[in-house]
BABA-645283 format. One record per residue (C-alpha): residue in three letters; x, y negated, z. Coordinates in pm, 1 decimal. Layout:
# residues N
<ALA <X Y Z>>
...
//
This chain:
# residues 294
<UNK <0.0 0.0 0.0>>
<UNK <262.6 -218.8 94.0>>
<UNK <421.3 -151.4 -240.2>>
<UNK <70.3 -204.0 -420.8>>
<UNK <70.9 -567.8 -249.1>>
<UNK <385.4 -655.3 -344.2>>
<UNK <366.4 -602.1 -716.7>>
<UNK <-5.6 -767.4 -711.5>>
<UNK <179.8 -1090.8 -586.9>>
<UNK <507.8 -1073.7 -761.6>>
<UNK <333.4 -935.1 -1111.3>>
<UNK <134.5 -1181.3 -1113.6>>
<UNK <-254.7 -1153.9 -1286.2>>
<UNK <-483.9 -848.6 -1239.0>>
<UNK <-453.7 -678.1 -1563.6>>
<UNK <-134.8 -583.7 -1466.3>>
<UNK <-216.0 -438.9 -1060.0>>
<UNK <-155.5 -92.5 -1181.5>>
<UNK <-276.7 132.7 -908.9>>
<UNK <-83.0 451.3 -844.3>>
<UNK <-171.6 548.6 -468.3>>
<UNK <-470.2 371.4 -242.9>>
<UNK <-550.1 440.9 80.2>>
<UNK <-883.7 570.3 193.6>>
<UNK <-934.6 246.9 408.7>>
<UNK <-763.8 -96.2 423.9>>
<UNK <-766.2 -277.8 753.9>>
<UNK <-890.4 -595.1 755.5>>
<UNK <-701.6 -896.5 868.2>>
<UNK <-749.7 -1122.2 1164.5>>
<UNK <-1075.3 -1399.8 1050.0>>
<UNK <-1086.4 -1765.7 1184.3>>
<UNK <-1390.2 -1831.9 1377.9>>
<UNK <-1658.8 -2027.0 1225.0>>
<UNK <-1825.4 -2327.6 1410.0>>
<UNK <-1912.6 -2574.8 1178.7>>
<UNK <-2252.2 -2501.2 1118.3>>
<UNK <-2385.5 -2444.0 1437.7>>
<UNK <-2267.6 -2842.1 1481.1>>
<UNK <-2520.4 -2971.3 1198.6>>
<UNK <-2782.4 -3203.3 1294.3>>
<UNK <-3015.1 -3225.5 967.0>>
<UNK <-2991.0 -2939.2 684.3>>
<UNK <-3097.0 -3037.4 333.4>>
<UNK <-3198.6 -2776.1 100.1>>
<UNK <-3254.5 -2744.7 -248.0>>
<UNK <-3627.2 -2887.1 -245.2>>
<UNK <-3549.9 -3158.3 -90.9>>
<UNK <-3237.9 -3284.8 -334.3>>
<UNK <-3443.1 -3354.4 -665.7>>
<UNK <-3088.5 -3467.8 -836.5>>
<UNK <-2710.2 -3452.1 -867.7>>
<UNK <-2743.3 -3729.6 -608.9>>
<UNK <-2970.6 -3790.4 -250.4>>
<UNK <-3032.6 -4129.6 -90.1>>
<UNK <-3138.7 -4083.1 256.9>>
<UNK <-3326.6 -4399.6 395.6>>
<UNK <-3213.4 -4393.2 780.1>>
<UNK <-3388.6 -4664.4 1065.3>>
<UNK <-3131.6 -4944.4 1150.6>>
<UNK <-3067.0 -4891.9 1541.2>>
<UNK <-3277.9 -5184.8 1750.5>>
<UNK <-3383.1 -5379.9 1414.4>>
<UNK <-3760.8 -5421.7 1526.4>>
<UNK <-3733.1 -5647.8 1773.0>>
<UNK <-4024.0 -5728.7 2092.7>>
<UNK <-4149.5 -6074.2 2192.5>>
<UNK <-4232.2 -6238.4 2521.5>>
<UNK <-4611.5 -6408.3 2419.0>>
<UNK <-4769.9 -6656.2 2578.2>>
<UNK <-5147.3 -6646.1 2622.5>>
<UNK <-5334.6 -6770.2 2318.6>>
<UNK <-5026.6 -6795.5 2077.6>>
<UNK <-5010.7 -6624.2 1739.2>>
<UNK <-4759.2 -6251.5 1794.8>>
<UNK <-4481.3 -6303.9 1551.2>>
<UNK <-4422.5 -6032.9 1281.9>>
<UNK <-4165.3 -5753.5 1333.1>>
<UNK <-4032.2 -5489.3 1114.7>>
<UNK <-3781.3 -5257.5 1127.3>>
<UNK <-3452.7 -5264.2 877.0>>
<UNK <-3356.1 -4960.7 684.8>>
<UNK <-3043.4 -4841.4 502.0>>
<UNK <-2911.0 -4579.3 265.7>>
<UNK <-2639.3 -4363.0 267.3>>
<UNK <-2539.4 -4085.1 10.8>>
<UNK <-2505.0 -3682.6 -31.9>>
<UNK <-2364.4 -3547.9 -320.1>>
<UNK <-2338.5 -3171.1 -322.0>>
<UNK <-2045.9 -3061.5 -490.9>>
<UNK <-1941.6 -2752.9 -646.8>>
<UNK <-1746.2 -2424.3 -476.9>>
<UNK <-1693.0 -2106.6 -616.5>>
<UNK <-1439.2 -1791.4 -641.6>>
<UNK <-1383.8 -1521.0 -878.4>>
<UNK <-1185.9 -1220.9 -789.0>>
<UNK <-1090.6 -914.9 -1023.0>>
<UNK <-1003.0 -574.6 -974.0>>
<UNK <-899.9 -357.7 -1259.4>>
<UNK <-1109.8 -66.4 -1387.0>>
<UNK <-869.9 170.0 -1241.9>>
<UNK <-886.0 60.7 -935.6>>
<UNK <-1273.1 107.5 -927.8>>
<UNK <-1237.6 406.0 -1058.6>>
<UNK <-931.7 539.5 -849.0>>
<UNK <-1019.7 443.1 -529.3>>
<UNK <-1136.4 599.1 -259.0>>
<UNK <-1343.2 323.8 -102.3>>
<UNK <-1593.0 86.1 -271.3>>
<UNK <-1326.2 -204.2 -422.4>>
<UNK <-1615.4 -449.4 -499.9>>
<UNK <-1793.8 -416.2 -197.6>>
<UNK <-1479.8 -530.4 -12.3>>
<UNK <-1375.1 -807.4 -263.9>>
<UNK <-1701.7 -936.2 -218.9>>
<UNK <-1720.8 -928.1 174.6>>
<UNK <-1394.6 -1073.7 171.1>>
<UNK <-1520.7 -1368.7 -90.1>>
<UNK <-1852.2 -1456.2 112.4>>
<UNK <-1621.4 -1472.4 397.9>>
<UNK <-1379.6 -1704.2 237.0>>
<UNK <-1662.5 -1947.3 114.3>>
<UNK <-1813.7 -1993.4 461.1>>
<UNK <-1452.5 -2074.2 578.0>>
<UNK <-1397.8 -2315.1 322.4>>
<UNK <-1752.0 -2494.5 384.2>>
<UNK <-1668.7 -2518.4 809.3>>
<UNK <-1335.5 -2649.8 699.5>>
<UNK <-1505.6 -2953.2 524.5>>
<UNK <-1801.8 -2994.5 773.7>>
<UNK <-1520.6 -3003.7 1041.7>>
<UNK <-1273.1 -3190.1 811.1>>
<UNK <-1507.4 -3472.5 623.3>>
<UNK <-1817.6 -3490.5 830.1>>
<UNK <-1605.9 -3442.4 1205.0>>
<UNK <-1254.4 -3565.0 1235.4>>
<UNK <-1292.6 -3814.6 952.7>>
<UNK <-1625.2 -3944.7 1014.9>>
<UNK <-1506.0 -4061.2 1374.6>>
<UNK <-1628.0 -4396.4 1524.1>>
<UNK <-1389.9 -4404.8 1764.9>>
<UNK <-1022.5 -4246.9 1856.2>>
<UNK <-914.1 -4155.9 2206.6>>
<UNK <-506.7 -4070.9 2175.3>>
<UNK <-373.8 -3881.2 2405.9>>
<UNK <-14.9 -3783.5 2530.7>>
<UNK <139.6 -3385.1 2522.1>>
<UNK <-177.9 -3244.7 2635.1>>
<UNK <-561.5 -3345.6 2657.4>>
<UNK <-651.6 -3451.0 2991.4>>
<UNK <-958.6 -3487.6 3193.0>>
<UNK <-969.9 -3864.2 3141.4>>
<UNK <-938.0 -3842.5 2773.8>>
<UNK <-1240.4 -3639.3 2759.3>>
<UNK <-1392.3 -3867.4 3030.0>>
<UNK <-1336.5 -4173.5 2783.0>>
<UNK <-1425.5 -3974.4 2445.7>>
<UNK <-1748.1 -3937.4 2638.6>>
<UNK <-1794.3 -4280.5 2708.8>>
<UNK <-1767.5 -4374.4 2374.5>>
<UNK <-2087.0 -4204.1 2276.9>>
<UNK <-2284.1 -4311.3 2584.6>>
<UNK <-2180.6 -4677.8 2531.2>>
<UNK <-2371.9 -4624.2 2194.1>>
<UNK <-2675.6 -4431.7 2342.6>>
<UNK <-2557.7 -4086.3 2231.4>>
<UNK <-2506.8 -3785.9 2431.1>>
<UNK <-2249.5 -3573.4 2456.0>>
<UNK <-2353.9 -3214.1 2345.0>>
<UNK <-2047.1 -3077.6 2173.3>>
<UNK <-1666.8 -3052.2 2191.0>>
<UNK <-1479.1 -2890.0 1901.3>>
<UNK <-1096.5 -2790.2 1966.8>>
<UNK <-769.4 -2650.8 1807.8>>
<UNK <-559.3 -2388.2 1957.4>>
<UNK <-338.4 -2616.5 2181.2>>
<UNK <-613.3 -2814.6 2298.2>>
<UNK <-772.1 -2508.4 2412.5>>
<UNK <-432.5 -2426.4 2573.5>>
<UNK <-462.4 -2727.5 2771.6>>
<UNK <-787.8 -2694.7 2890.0>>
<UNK <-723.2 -2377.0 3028.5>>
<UNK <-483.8 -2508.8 3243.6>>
<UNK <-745.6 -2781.0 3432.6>>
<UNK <-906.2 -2643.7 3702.6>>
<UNK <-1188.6 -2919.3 3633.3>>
<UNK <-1220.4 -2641.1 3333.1>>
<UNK <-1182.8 -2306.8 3444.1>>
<UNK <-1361.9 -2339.3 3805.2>>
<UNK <-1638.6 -2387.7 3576.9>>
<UNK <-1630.2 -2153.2 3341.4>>
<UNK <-1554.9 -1858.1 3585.9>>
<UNK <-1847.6 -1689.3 3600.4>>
<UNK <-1786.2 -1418.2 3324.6>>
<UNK <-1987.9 -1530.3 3069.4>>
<UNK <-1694.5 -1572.8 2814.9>>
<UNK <-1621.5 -1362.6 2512.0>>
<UNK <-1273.4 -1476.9 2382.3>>
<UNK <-1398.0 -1322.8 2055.4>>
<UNK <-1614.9 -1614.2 1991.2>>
<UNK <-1609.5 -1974.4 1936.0>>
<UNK <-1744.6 -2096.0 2215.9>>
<UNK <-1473.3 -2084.1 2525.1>>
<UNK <-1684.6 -2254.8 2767.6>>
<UNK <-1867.0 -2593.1 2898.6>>
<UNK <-1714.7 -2937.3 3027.1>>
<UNK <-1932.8 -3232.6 3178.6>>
<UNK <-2237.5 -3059.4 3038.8>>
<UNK <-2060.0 -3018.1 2697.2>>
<UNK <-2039.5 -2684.6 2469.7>>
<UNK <-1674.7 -2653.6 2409.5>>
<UNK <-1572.3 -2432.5 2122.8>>
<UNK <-1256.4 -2332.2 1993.3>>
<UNK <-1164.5 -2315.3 1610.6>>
<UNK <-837.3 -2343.0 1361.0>>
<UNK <-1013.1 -2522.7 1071.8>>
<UNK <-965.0 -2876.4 1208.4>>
<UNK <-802.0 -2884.1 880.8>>
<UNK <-781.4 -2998.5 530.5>>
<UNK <-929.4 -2835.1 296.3>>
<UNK <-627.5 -2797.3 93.7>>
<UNK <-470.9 -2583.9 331.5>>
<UNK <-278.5 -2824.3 499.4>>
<UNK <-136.3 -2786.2 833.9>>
<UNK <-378.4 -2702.0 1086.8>>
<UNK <-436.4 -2988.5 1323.9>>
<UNK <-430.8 -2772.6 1688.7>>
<UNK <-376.1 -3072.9 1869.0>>
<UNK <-682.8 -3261.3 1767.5>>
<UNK <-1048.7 -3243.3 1985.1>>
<UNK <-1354.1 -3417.1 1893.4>>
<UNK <-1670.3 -3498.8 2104.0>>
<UNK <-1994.1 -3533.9 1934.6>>
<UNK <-2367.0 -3575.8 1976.7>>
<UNK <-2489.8 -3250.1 1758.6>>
<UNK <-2858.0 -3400.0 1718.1>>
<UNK <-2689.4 -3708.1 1513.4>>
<UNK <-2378.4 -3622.8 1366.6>>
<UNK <-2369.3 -3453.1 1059.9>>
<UNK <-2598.0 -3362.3 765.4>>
<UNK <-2562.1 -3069.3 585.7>>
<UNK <-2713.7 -3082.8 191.2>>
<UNK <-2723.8 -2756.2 -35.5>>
<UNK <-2837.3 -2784.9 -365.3>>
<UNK <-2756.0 -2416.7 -450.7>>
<UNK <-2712.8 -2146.8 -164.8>>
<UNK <-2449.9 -1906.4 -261.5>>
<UNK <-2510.7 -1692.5 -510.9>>
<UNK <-2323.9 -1379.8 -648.5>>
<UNK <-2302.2 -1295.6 -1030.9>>
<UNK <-2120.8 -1003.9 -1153.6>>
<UNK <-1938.3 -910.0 -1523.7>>
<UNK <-1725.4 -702.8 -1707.9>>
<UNK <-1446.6 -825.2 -1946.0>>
<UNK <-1465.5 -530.6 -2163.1>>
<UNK <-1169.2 -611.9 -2378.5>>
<UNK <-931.8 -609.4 -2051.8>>
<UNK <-1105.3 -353.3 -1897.6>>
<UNK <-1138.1 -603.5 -1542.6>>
<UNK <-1468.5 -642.3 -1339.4>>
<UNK <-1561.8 -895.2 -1127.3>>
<UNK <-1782.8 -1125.7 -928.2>>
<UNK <-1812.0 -1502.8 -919.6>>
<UNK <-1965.3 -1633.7 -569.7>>
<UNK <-2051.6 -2007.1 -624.4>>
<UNK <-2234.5 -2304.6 -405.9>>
<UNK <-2314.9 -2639.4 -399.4>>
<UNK <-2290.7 -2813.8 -104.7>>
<UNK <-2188.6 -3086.4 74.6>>
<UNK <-2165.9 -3231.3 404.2>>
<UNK <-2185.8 -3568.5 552.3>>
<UNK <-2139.9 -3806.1 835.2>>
<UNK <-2485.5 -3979.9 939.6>>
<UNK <-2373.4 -4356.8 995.8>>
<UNK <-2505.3 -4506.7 1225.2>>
<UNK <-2503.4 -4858.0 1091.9>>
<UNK <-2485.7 -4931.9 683.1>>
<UNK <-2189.2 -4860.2 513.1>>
<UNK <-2113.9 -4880.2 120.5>>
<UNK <-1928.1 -4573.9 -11.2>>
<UNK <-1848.7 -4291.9 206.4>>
<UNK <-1633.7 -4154.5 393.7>>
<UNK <-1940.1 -4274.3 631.6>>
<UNK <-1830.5 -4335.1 1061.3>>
<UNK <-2044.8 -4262.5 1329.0>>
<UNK <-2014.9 -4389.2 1723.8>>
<UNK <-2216.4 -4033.4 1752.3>>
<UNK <-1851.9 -3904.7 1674.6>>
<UNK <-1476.4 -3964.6 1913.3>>
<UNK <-1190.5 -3824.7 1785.1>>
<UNK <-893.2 -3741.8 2102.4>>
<UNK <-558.0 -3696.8 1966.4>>
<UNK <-276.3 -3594.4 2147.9>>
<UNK <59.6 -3484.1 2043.4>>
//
């Protein structure tokens, strides 16, 4: 097998993966835990996007204002103020290919697998960008921190919402960030009670907070995972989520090559919800704060 790798990625394309031994099973490797999803406040779906394009008309905050009246006198006229911001669901997709032989030869379904592993693969990439665009870039505010997160950055991160009527429901963290609050009593007194799974995304609470624990506070490009980064959030006001077309699976056969394969493809997108008006995204919310630390 480890052979078999090696000439898929030195070889180069898959009409030339010539298989000449497969094992019965292939272990799986070791999957990032997905978050992103469980932090979306509104989900569009294809009904409600009529276009390449949605405007979504949101309430300005406090714009319809109240008046003192004296008896007798005429009650002035209030309305509220709206603005627009914009989702545009873009396009994902990934084709892999195995070889005829290798459907043939194996001892284990090959397209089953490739297209577990794809489905897998697109969810990763769309919690990368909810975490990446619609999280860590649509910020309203930046707490930075020194080597490790402390109690008080958390403590301010949280005031940052509440100053602008939100409420802290969520806290999303890297790997060293988790490190660091595992090592606050404030932390783990509280979270002592058994009710952990390491094997999921959510490591405990803090202040009331659902902390959870992921590695795709990233680009996604693939750059360098940002461990030290945390971000505290209101969930009910955050993010929208907008999918013109749910993933979909379409298989074929290039005959002359003798390859089969399967295309899974989506369009989505995901956004910041400003929470004043802003012209072009990438949109900023107060519902967001960013800590840093090094």
């Amino acid at each position: 097998m480890a052979r078999l790798l090696e000439d898929i990625l030195t070889r180069g394309s898959a009409p030339e993966q010539i298989l000449t031994d497969i094992y019965r099973t292939v272990s799986e490797s070791v999957r990032t835990k997905l978050i992103g999803t469980n932090l979306v406040a509104m989900r569009l779906g294809p009904g409600d996007i009529p276009g390449t394009t949605l405007d979504i008309v949101h309430q300005t905050r406090n714009s319809l204002a109240v008046h003192l009246v004296v008896e007798g006198a005429e009650i002035p006229i209030s309305t509220e103020d709206t603005y627009r911001y914009q989702v545009r669901p873009r396009k994902w997709a990934t084709r892999p290919l195995v070889t005829r032989e290798m459907v043939e030869d194996s001892l284990f379904a090959v397209m089953e697998r490739q297209l577990k592993e794809a489905g897998y693969q697109m969810a990763r990439n769309l919690d990368r960008n909810i975490l990446l665009l619609a999280l860590r870039q649509g910020s309203g505010n930046t707490v930075t921190g020194l080597a490790a997160i402390t109690v008080a950055n958390i403590a301010t991160a949280i005031q940052n919402l509440e100053t602008n009527d939100y409420v802290f429901t969520d806290m999303g963290v890297g790997a060293a960030v988790a490190n660091d609050l595992r090592n606050i009593d404030t932390f783990v007194e509280a979270n002592k009670a058994g009710v952990n799974d390491p094997s999921k995304s959510l490591i405990g609470t803090i202040f009331g907070g659902k902390v959870h624990q992921t590695n795709n506070l990233t680009s996604n490009e693939g750059g360098a995972t940002n461990a030290t980064d945390a971000v505290c959030l209101d969930r009910d006001w955050a993010m929208v989520f907008a999918e013109k077309r749910p993933l979909t699976v379409d298989r074929y056969n290039d005959v002359t090559r003798q390859l089969e394969g399967i295309v899974l493809s989506a369009r989505w997108d995901a956004r910041t919800i400003p929470d004043t008006e802003q012209a072009t995204a990438p949109y900023t919310s107060t519902a967001i704060s960013l800590i840093t630390t090094t």
